[in-house]
Structures are given as structure tokens and as C-alpha cells.
C-alpha positions in Angstrom: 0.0 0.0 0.0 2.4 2.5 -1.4 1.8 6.1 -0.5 4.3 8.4 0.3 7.4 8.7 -2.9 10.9 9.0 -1.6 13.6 9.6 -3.8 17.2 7.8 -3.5 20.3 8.7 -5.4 23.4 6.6 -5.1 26.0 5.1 -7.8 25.6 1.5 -5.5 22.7 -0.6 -6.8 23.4 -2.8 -3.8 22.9 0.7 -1.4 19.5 1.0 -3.6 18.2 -2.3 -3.4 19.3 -2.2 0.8 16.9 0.9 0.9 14.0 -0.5 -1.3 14.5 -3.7 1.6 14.1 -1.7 4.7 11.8 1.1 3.3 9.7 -0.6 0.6 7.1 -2.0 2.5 5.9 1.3 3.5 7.0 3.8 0.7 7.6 4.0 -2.6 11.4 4.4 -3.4 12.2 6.0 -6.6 16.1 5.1 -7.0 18.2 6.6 -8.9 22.0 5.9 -9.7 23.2 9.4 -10.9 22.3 13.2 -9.9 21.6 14.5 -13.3 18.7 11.5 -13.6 17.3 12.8 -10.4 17.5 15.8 -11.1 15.5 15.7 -14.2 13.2 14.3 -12.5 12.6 16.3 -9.4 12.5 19.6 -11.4 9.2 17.9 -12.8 6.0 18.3 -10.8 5.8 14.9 -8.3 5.0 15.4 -4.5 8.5 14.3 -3.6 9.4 15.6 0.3 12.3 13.3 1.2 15.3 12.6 -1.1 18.1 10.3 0.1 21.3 11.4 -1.2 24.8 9.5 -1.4 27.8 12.3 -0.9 30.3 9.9 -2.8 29.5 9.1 -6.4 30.8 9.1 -10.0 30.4 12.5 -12.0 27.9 15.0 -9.9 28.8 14.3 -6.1 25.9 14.9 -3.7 27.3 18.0 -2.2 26.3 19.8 -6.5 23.5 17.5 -6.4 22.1 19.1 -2.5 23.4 22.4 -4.0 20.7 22.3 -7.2 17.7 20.9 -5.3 18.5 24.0 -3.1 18.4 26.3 -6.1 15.4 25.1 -7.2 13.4 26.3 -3.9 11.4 23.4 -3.3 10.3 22.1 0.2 12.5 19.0 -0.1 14.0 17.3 3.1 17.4 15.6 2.0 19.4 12.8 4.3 22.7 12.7 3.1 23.8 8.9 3.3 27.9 8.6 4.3 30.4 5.8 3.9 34.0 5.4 5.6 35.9 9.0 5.2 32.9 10.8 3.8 31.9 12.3 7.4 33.5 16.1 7.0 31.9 15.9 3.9 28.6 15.0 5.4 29.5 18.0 7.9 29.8 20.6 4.8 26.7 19.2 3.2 24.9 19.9 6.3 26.2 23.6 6.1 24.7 24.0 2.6 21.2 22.9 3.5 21.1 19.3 4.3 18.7 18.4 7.1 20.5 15.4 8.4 22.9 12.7 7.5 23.5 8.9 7.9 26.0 6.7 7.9 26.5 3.3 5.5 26.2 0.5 6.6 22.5 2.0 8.1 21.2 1.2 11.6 17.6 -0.1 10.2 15.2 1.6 13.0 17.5 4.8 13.2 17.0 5.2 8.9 13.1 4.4 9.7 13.1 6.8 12.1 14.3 9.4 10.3 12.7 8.9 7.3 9.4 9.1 9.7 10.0 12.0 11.1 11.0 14.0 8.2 7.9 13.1 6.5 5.9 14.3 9.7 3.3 17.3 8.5 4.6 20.4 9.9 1.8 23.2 9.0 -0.9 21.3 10.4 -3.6 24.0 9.1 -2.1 23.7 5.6 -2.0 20.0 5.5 -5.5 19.7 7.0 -6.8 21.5 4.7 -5.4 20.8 1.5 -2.4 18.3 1.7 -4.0 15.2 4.0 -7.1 15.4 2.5 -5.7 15.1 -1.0 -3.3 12.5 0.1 -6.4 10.6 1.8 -8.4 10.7 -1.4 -5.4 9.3 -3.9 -4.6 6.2 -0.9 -8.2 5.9 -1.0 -8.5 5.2 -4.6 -5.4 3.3 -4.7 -6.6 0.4 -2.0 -10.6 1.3 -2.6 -11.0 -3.0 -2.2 -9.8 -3.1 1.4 -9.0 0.2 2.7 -9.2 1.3 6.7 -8.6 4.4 8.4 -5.5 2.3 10.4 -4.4 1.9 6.3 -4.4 5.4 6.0 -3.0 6.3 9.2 -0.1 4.4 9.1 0.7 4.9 5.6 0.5 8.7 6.2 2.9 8.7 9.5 0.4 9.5 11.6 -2.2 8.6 14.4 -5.7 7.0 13.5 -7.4 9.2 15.5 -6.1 12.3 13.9 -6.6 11.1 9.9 -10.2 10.3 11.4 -10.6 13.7 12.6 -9.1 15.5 9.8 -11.2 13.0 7.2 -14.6 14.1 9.3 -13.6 17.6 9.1 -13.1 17.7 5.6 -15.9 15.4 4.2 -19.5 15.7 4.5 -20.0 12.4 5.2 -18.6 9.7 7.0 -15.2 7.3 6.0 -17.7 4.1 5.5 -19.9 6.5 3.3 -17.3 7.8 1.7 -15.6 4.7 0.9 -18.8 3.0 -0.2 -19.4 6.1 -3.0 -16.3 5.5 -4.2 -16.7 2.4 -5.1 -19.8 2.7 -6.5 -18.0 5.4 -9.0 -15.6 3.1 -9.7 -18.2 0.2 -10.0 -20.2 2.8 -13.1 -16.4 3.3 -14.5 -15.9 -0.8 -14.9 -19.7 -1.6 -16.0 -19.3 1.1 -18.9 -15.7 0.3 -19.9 -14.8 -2.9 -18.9 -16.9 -6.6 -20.0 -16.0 -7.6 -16.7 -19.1 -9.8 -15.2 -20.6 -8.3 -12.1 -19.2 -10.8 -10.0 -15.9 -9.8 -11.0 -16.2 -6.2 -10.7 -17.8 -7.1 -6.8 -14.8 -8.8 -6.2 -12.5 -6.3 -7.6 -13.9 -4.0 -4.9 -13.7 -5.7 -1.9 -17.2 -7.5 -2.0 -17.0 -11.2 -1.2 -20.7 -11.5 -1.9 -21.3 -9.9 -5.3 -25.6 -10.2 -3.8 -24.1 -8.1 -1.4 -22.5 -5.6 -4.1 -25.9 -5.9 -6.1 -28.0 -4.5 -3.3 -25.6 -1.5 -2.6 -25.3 -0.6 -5.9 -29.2 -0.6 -6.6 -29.8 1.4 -3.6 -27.0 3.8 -4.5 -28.7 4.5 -8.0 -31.9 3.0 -8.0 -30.7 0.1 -11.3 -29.0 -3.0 -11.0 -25.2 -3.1 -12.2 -26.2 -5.0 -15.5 -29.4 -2.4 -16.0 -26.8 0.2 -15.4 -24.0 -1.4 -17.7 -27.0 -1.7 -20.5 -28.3 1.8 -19.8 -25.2 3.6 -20.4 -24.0 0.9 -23.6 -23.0 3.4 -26.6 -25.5 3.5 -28.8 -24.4 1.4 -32.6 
């Protein structure tokens, strides 16, 4: 249940694929072995908050790579990630605008840790207002079949009780309502565009009894899925 993007650069696909192990059951890692790549990248719109940065490798060393994403003004938190000798380096990058540094080979819970904390929300009216709720809406539609507020919660680095206070305050109706629309939106999207039987589409949403599906979807818009799917058929 990907949902928050972090961006790794180092030159060591072994360094990359040791990240993707301890981070990528909870993020999405988006790894790349040289700064110019990332860089392309991160100039494009994408969300990114958290970039974790090698100061060591071939070509553009971290310390231009930090130097660029600073130029570029963006809210970005970047780790630098150290190996043996690198430390004073670490030290400078810190005094161009790094927020932290780690050192190779990582201490598991202290990369998870800071990881988590960087990707804390800070403005809590902004993100409450906009950020969260936006964030709560893609995760929704991303695990729509079995979705919770714990999901959410935990995938945003925060408490349950606050994503369920923040959802309430920024929806008119509650998560189970909420979640249950959705998925009737997405059951209209599959009946018109898909040939998927009903059955498949129930399951496809979380339903174990497609009856079950049936009788929400009816009540939800006043036709059974296959009078809906006929309904709405392009006319030859």
C-alpha cells in the first residue's frame, strides 16, 4: 500500500536495493543511480518531500546535487547517506542545506526513524486543509477493495485518531460512506468500460458476496449493475 514517494540517489545498486528492503514496504522508493537523472526528475511536478542522497559518487557528487535541489526552492528534506571517510563531507553538506545525515552501513530503526519524522506534517492547518485530504483521497482510490482508516493512518505517518478527525472535518460524510461512494463510481467506470461480469467487478472491490454488491449498488442508484451497464451501452 504504497503512498508516500521518496527519492534515493546513489551510484551503488546494492545501497539502492538495501533501501528498497528496509523502506519498501511502507514507501515507494524511486532510486536513482546518478544526480543529473534525479535531477530531471525532481524539477518535474511529483510530490517528492524526502530525497536520500549519497555524498560519494561518479560524476555530480551529492554536495552539487544538494546544491541544485537547493536552487530550485522546493520544500524537499534531503538525508545525506555517508560511507567510511565521507563524514566532513557530510559536515559541509549539512552547512549548505542538508537536514541530516546517515552513515553506510545504516542502523535499520534509526534510517526508519528518520525517514518518519522528516515526512511528519509540519503546517498542520495547511496540510489539513489541503495536503491530508488530497493525500487521503489518492490512498483511498489506490486500496478502494480493502482500505481502513489504520491503512491510511499508518501509511501517512500519523495517528488514527487524527486522519479520522481531519477525514470528518473535511468530508461531508462519514469514511464508511465515503468509501462506499467510491466504489460505486468506480463500479459505473468498470460496468461502462470494462466486460467484466458483475461478479468480478464485486470482487475487484472488496465484496466477497457480489448479492451483497448488487444491493448496494441498486440502492446507490436506483438500477441493477447489468441495467446500469445496459443503460449507459454506446448506442451502434
Amino acid at each position: 500500500m504504497f503512498y508516500e514517494k521518496i527519492v534515493a540517489i546513489d551510484d551503488d545498486v546494492r545501497q539502492l536495493e538495501s533501501l528498497k528492503l528496509v523502506l519498501g514496504r511502507h514507501y515507494e522508493l524511486i532510486c536513482f543511480r546518478s544526480g543529473e537523472e534525479a535531477l530531471l526528475y525532481l524539477k518535474r511536478p511529483n510530490g517528492i518531500r524526502l530525497v536520500l542522497l549519497d555524498i560519494c559518487m561518479k560524476g555530480m557528487d551529492g554536495l552539487a546535487v544538494l546544491n541544485e535541489i537547493r536552487q530550485m526552492g522546493l520544500d524537499i528534506k534531503v538525508v545525506i547517506m555517508t560511507g567510511h571517510g565521507s563524514k566532513e563531507m557530510a559536515v559541509q553538506a549539512l552547512r549548505y542545506g542538508a537536514n541530516d545525515f546517515i552513515d553506510k552501513p545504516f542502523d535499520i530503526r534509526v534510517l526508519q526513524d528518520k525517514v518518519r519524522q522528516f515526512l511528519k506534517k509540519n503546517n498542520s492547518h495547511e496540510h489539513e486543509q489541503g495536503l491530508i485530504p488530497g493525500r487521503m483521497k489518492s490512498f483511498m482510490e489506490k486500496n478502494l477493495a480493502g482500505v481502513t482508516l489504520k491503512d491510511m493512518a499508518e501509511d501517512l505517518c500519523l495517528s488514527e485518531k487524527y486522519v479520522g478527525r481531519v477525514f470528518r472535518k473535511n468530508n461531508a460524510s462519514s469514511f464508511r460512506d465515503c468509501k462506499i461512494n467510491m466504489k460505486i463510481e468506480k463500479a459505473k467506470d468498470l460496468l461502462q468500460s470494462s466486460a467484466y461480469p458483475v461478479y468480478k467487478i464485486a470482487s475487484m472491490l472488496g465484496y466477497q458476496n457480489p448479492e451483497t454488491f448488487m444491493r448496494i449498488f441498486k440502492r446507490k442508484t436506483t438500477l441493477s449493475p447489468l441495467q446500469y451497464r445496459n443503460a449507459t451501452k454506446p448506442a451502434k
